[in-house]
DOLUMFI-660440 format. One record per residue (C-alpha): residue number from 0; x, y, z. Coordinates in pm, 1 decimal. Layout:
<nodes>
   k       xx       yy       zz
 NUM        X        Y        Z
...
</nodes>
This chain:
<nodes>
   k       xx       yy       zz
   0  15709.4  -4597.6  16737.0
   1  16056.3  -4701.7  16594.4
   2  16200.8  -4509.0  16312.0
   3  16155.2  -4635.9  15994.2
   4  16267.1  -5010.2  15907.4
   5  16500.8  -5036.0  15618.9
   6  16191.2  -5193.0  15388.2
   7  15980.2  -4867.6  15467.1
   8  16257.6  -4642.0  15413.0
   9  16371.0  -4832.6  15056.1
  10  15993.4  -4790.8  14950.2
  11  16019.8  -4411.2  14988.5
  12  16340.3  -4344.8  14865.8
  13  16224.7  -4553.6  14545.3
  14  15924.5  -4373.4  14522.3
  15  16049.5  -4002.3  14513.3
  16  16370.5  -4078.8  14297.4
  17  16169.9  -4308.7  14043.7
  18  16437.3  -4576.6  14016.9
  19  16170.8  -4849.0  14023.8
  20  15890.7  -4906.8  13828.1
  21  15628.0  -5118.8  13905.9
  22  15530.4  -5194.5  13532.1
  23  15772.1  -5427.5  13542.9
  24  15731.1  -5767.7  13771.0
  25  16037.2  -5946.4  13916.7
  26  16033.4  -6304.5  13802.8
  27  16303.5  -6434.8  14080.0
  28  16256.7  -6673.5  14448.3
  29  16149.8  -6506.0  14725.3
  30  16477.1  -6444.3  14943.9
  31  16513.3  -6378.1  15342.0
  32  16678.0  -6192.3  15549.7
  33  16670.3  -6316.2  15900.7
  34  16695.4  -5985.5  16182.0
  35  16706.3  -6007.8  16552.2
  36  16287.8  -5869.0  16604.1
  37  16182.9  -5914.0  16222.4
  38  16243.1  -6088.7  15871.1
  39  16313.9  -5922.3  15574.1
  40  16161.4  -6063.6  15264.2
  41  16296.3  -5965.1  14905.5
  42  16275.5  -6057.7  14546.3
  43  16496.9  -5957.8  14266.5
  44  16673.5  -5729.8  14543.5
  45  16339.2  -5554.3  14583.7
  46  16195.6  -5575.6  14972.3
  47  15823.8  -5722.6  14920.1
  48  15815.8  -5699.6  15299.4
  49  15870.1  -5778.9  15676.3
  50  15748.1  -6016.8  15923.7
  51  15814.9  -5872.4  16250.7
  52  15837.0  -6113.6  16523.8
  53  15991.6  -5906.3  16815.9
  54  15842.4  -5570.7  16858.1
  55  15826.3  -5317.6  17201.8
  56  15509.1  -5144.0  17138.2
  57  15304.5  -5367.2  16846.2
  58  15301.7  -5715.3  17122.0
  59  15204.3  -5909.7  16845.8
  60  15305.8  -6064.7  16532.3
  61  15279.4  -5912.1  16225.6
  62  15333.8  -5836.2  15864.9
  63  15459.8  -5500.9  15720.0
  64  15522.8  -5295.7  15396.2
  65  15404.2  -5581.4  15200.8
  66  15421.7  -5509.8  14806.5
  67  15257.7  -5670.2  14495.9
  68  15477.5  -5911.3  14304.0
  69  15544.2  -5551.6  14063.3
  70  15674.1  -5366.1  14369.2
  71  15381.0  -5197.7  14424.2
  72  15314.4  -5122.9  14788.3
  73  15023.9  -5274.9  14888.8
  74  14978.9  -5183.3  15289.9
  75  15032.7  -4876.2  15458.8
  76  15350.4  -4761.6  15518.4
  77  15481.0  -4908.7  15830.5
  78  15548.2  -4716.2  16056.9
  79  15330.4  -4437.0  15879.6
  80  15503.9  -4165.5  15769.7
  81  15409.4  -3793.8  15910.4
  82  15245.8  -3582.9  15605.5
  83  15217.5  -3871.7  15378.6
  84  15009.2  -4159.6  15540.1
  85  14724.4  -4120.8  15820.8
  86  14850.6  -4174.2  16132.5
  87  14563.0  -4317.5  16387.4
  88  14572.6  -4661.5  16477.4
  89  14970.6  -4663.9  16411.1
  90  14983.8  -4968.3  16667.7
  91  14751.1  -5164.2  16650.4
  92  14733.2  -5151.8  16197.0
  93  15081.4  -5197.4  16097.5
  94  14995.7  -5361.5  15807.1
  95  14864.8  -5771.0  15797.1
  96  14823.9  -5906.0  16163.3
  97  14610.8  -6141.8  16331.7
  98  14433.5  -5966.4  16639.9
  99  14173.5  -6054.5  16919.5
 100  13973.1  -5810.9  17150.9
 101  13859.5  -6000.0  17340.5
 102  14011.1  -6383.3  17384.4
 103  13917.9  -6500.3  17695.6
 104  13849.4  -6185.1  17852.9
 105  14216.0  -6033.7  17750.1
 106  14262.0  -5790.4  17499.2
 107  14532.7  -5873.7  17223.0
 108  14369.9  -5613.3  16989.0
 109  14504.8  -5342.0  17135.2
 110  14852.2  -5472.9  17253.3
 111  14700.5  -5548.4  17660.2
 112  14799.3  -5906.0  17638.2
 113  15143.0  -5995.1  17421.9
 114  15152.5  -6272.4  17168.4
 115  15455.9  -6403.7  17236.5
 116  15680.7  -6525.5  16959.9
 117  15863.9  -6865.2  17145.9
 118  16050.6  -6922.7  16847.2
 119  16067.8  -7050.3  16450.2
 120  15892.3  -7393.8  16458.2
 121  16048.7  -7406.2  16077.1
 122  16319.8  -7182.4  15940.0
 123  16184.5  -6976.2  15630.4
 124  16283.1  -7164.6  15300.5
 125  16213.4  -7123.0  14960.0
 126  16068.0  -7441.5  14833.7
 127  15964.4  -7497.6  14487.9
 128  15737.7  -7219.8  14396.6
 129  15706.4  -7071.1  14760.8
 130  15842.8  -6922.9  15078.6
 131  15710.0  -7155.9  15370.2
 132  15833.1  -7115.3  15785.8
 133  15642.9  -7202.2  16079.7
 134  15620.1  -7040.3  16440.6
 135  15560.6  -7086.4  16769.2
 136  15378.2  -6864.7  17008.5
 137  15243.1  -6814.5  17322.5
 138  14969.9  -6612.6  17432.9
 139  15045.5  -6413.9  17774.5
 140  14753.8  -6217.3  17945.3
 141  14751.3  -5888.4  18074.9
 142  14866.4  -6059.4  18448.0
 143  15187.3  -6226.5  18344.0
 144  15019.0  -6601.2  18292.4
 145  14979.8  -6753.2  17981.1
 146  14606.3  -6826.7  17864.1
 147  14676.4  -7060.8  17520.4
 148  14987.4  -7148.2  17286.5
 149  14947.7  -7052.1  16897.7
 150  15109.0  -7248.7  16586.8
 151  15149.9  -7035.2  16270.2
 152  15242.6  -7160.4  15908.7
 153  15306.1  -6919.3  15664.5
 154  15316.7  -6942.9  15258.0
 155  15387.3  -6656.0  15024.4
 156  15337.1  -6776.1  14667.9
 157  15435.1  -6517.5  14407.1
 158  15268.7  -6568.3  14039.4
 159  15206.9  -6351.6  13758.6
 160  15076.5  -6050.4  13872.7
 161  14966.0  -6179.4  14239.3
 162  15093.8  -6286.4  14568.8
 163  14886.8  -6518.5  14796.2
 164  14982.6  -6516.9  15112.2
 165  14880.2  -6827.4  15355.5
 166  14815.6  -6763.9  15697.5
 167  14734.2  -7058.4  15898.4
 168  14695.8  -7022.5  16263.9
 169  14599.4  -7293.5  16532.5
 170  14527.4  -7221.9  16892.3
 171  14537.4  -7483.4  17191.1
 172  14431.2  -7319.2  17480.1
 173  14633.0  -7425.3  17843.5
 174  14377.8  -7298.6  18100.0
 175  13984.5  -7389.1  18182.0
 176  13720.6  -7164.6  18015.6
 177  13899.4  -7030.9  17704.4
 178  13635.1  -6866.2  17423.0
 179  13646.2  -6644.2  17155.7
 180  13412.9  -6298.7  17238.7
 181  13201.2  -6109.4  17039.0
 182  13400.4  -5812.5  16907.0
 183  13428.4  -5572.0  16618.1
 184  13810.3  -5603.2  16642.0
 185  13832.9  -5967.9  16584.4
 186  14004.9  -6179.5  16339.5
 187  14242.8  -6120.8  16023.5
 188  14310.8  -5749.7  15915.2
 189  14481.7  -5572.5  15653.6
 190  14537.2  -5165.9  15661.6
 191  14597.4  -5079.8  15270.8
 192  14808.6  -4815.4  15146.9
 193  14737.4  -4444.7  15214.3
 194  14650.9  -4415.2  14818.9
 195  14403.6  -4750.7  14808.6
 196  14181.7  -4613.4  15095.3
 197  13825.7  -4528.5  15041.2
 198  13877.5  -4195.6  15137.1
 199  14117.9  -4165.5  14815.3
 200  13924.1  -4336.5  14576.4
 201  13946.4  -4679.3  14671.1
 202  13707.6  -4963.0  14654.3
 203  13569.9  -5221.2  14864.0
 204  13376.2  -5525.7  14716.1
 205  13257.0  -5855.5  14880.3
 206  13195.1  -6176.1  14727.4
 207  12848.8  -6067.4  14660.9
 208  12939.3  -5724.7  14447.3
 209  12838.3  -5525.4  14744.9
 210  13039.0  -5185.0  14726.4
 211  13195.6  -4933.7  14978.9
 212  13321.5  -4992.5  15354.5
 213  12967.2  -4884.9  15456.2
 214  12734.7  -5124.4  15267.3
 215  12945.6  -5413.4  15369.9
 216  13050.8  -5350.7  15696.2
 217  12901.2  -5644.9  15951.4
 218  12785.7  -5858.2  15687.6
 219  12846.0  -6196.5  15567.9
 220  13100.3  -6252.8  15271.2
 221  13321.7  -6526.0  15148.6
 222  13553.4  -6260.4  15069.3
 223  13631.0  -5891.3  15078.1
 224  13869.4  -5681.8  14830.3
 225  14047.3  -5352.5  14840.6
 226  14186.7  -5210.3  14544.3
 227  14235.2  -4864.4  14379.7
 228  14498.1  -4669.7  14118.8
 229  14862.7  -4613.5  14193.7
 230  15104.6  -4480.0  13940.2
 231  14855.0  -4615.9  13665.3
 232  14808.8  -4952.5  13822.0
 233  14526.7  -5120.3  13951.7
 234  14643.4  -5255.3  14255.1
 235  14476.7  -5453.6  14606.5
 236  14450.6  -5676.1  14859.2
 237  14201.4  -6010.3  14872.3
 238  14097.9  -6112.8  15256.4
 239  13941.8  -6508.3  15219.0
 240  13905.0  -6695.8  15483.3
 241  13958.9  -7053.6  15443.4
 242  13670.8  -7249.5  15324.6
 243  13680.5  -7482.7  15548.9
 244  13714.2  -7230.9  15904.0
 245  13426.7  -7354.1  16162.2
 246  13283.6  -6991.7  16117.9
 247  13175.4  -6743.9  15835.3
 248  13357.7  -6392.9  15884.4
 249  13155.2  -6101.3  15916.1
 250  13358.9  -5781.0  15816.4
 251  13472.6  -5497.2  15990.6
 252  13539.6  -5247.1  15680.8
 253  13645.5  -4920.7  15746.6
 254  13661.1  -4633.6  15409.0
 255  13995.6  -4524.0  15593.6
 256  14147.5  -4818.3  15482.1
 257  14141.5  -5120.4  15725.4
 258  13950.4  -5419.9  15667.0
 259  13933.8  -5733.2  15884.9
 260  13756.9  -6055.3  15841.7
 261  13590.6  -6108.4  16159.7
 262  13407.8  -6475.7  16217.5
 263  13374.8  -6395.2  16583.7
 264  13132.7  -6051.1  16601.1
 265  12775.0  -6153.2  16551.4
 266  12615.2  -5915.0  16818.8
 267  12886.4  -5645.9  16687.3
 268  12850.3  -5674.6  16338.5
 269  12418.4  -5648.5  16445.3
 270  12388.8  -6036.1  16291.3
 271  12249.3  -6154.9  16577.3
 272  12292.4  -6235.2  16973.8
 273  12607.3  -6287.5  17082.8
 274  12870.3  -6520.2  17047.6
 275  13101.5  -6730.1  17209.5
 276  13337.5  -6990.7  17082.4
 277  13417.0  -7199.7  17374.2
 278  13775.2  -7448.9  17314.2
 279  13938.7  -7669.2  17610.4
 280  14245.8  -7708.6  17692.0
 281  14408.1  -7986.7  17465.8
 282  14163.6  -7930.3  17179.5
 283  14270.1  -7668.3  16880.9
 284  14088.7  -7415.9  16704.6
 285  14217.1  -7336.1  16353.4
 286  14145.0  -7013.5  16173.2
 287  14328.0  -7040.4  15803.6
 288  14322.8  -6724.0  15555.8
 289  14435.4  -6660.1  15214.4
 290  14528.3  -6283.5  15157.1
 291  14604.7  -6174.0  14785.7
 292  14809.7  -5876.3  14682.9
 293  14702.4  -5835.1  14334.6
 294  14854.6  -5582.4  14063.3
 295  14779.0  -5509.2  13677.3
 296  14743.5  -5254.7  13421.6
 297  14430.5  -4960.9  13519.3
 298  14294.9  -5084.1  13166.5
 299  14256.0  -5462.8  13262.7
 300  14008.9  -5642.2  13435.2
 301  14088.6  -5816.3  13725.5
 302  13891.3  -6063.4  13779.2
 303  13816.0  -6162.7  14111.1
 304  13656.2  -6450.2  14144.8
 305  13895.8  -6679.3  13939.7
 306  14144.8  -6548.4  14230.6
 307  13986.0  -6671.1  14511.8
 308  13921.9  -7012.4  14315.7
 309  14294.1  -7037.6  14260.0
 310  14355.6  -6929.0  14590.4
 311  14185.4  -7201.2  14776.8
 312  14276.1  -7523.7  14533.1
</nodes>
C-alpha cells in the first residue's frame, strides 16, 4: 500500500495534538482539490475526504477517510495505520466503494478485474447546497477485454449534523451474457472507523431494530446503521439503498466493522436459490444508494428513521 495520503495523515496529526474538535461543525461549501489519482474534498479547511480515482493496487474506485460534517472520522483510516487500526482486508475496504465478486464471471471484489476510471463525465462543483461530479468508467476483465461501461453521479450534501452522500451508478454492459452472481461480496460497502466497530463497542441496527452484525447478517433490510462513541460523540454511517433499485439488499455485516448492502446474494445470504441478474448489451442496470455520516452529542437521540426519510425525498 501507498504511504499515507495527506487527508489520512491531517486526521492523525489532528487527533494526537487536539487542535480540532469535533464539537464544533463547520458551516462552509464543500471545496475540491483536484490530484492526478484522487480528489481531495474539504470544508472550512478541514479534509472530509478523498475520492480516489487512480490507484495501483485498490483497481477500483473509491472513497476514503470520509468524516462527519463535525470532523469526526467516520471510515477507517485509509490506508490503516499499523498499531492503531486492523489491518486485514487493507485492499479491498478502503473505506466507501462499490464492489462485485462475481460480475459476469470476473472478480472486481478483490481487485482481479480493474474498474477503469475513463475520465470526469462532470467536473466536481459546488452547486447550491451540494458537491455534484459525474464519471465515466469502464469495466476491464481479468483478460485485458472490457465486459460493460459504468456511469457514476455523485452528491455530498452536508446539513446540520449529517452528510448524505449519493451514489448513483448505472451499468451498460458491451458483450453477450452479462449477469450479476450470487455473492457475499456484492454491492455497496462501507468499513467504519477502528473505534465504531462491533468489536469496540459499536452497533449495528437494520430498519427493523434488529441488533449486532450477527443477527442481521443475510437478511432483508431497507437499511443498515453503524454507529458508536468517539471523543463523546455519537457518531455513524447509514447504508440505504435507493427505493426504487430493481432488488432488495440483503446484508453482509461483519462485527469487525464492514458492512455492505448486497441485493445480489440470495443463495449466500441462505434467502433462497440462487440468483442471477441477467442485462444485454445496450440496456442499463442502475443501482442508486444513499450513505449517511451522521454525528451528535452521546446524550442525544438520533433518530434514524426521520434520516432515511430525508434522505430519499
Amino acid at each position: 500500500m501507498r504511504s499515507l495520503s495527506r487527508c489520512a495523515l491531517v486526521a492523525i496529526l489532528l487527533f494526537f495534538s487536539g487542535m480540532f474538535s469535533p464539537g464544533d461543525e463547520i458551516d462552509a461549501a464543500i471545496t475540491n482539490e483536484m490530484k492526478p489519482d484522487h480528489l481531495v474534498m474539504s470544508r472550512g479547511g478541514v479534509c472530509i475526504g478523498e475520492f480516489w480515482f487512480d490507484h495501483p493496487v485498490i483497481l477500483r474506485p473509491f472513497f476514503a477517510n470520509l468524516r462527519a460534517p463535525d470532523g469526526t472520522q467516520i471510515t477507517r483510516t485509509f490506508p490503516p495505520v499499523e498499531g492503531i487500526d486492523a489491518t486485514d482486508h487493507a485492499e479491498m475496504h478502503p473505506g466507501l466503494w462499490l464492489g462485485f465478486g462475481n460480475l459476469a464471471g470476473e472478480d472486481f471484489w478483490r481487485n482481479k478485474g480493474r474498474i477503469h476510471h475513463e475520465g470526469f463525465l462532470k467536473d466536481p462543483e459546488w452547486q447550491g447546497d451540494r458537491l455534484t461530479f459525474t464519471t465515466k468508467c469502464s469495466l476491464i476483465g481479468s483478460d485485458g477485454g472490457e465486459i460493460a461501461m459504468m456511469e457514476n453521479r455523485f452528491e455530498f450534501i452536508p446539513d446540520q449534523g449529517i452528510m448524505r452522500i449519493v451514489w448513483d451508478a448505472m451499468l451498460t454492459p458491451v458483450i453477450e451474457g452479462f449477469f450479476f452472481g450470487d455473492q457475499e461480496e456484492m454491492g455497496l460497502g462501507v468499513r467504519v472507523a477502528t473505534p465504531l466497530t462491533e468489536k469496540r463497542g459499536g452497533l449495528i441496527t437494520n430498519s427493523f431494530g434488529t441488533t449486532t452484525a450477527k443477527a442481521t447478517w443475510g437478511q432483508p433490510a431497507a437499511w443498515c446503521d453503524y454507529s458508536g462513541l468517539i471523543d463523546g460523540k455519537r457518531v455513524g454511517v447509514m447504508i440505504v439503498p435507493d427505493a426504487a433499485n430493481s432488488a432488495p439488499s440483503w446484508w453482509h455485516n461483519r462485527d469487525y466493522g464492514v458492512f455492505v448492502s448486497n441485493p445480489f446474494g440470495r443463495s449466500a445470504m441462505k434467502q433462497g436459490d440462487l440468483s442471477r441478474i441477467e442485462v444485454k448489451p445496450g440496456e442499463t442496470y442502475r443501482l442508486k444508494h444513499h450513505v449517511i455520516l451522521h454525528s451528535a452529542q452521546a446524550n442525544e437521540t438520533v433518530d434514524l428513521k426521520t434520516l432515511v426519510r430525508e434522505a430519499q425525498q
